[in-house]
N, C-alpha and C positions, 0 to 999 in steps of 0.2 A: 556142897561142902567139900566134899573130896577134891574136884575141881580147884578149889581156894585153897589148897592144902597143898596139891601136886603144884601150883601156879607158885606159891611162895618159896615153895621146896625149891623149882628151878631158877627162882631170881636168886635165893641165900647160896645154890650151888654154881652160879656165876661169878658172883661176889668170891667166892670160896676161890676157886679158879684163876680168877686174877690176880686173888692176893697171893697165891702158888709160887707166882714168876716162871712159871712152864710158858705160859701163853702170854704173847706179846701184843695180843688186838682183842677186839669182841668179835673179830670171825671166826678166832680160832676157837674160843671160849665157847660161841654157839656151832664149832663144829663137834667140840669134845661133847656137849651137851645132847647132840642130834647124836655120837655113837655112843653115848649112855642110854641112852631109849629115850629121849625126851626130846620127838617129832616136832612137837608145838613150841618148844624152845626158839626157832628162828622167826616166827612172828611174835611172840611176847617179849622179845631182844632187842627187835627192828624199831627203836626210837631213838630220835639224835640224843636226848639227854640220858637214855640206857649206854648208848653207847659210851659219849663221853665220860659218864659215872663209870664205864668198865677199863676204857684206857686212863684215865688219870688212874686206878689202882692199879691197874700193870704196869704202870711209870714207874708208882710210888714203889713195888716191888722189885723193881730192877728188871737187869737181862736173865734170861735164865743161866741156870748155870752150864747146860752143856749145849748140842747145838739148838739155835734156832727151830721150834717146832713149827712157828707162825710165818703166815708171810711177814714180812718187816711193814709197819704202817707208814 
């Protein structure tokens, strides 16, 4: 149960993250996630439709506002 708990906490805190406009890709999203403590974050991340569901909201967010934190995708 905890498990199911921490696992949805780190998808809703992706989602969060993109919607941000800090982060321009899902690698930077799953790097912010790996220094919040959530190790397991880059394989529960690691699927092509994770990822695309995380850049089409960093799109719909825009650039960030100041510089560049991500690599550019």
């Amino acid at each position: 149960m905890v498990d199911d708990i921490r696992t949805s906490h780190i998808y809703q805190r992706a989602h969060a993250l993109a919607e941000g406009g800090v982060h321009n890709s899902p690698a930077g999203i799953v790097a912010a996630l790996l220094a919040e403590g959530y190790p397991e974050a880059a394989e529960l991340l690691n699927t092509k439709n994770i990822h695309a569901d995380l850049l089409r909201v960093c799109d719909a967010a825009g650039p960030p506002a100041g510089p560049c934190l991500d690599l550019c995708h």
